[in-house]
C-alpha positions as CSV (number, residue, x, y, z in Angstrom):
1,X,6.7,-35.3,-3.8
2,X,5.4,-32.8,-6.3
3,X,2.5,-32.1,-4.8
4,X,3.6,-31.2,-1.3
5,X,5.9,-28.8,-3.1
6,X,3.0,-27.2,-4.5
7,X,1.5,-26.9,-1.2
8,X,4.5,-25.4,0.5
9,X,4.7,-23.0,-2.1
10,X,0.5,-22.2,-1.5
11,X,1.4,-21.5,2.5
12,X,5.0,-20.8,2.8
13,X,5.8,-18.9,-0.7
14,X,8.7,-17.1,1.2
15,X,10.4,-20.9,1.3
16,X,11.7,-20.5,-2.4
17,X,14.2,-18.3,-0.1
18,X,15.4,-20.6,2.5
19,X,16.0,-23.1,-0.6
20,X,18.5,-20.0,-2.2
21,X,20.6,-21.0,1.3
22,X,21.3,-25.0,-0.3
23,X,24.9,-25.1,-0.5
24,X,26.3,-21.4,1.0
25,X,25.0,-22.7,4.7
26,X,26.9,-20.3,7.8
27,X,28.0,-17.4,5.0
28,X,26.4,-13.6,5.5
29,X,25.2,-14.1,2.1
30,X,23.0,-17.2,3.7
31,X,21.8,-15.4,6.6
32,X,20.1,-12.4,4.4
33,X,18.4,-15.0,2.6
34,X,17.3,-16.4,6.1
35,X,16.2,-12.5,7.2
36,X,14.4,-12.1,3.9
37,X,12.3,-15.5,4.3
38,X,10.9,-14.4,7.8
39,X,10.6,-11.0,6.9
40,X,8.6,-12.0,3.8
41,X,6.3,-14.0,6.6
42,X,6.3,-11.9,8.9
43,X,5.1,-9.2,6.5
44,X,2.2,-12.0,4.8
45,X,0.9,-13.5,7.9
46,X,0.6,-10.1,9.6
47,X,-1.4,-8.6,6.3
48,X,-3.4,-11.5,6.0
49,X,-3.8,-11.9,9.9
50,X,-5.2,-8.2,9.6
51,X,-8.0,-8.8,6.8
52,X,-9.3,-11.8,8.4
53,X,-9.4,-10.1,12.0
54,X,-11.2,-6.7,9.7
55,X,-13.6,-8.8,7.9
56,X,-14.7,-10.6,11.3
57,X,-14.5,-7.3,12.9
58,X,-16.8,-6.3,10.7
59,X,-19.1,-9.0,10.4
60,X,-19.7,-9.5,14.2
61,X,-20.4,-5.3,14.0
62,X,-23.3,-5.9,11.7
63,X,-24.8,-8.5,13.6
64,X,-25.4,-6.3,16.9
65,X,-27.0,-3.9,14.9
């Protein structure tokens, strides 16, 4: 089980967040944690998501030149 928690914590780092919620389930307190984890993805995927789309961007550019 050590490994897949390595993995999660490759692709889903923001998950060390949702694992703050163990115990406090339903409280305010759980829901920022909640907020911050999909914020936190939100905010990787979509910077990541952006560099991949420039660096293909620019890669198909130089190829019709």
């Amino acid at each position: 089980m050590y490994q897949l928690e390595r993995v999660v914590r490759v692709v889903w780092p923001s998950s060390l967040w949702l694992m703050a919620t163990d115990g406090i389930e339903g409280t305010p307190r759980a829901y920022l944690f909640i907020l911050m984890s999909v914020a936190a993805n939100v905010l990787l995927y979509g910077v990541l998501g952006s560099v991949v789309w420039s660096v293909k961007y620019f890669v198909a550019d130089r190829s019709k030149r």
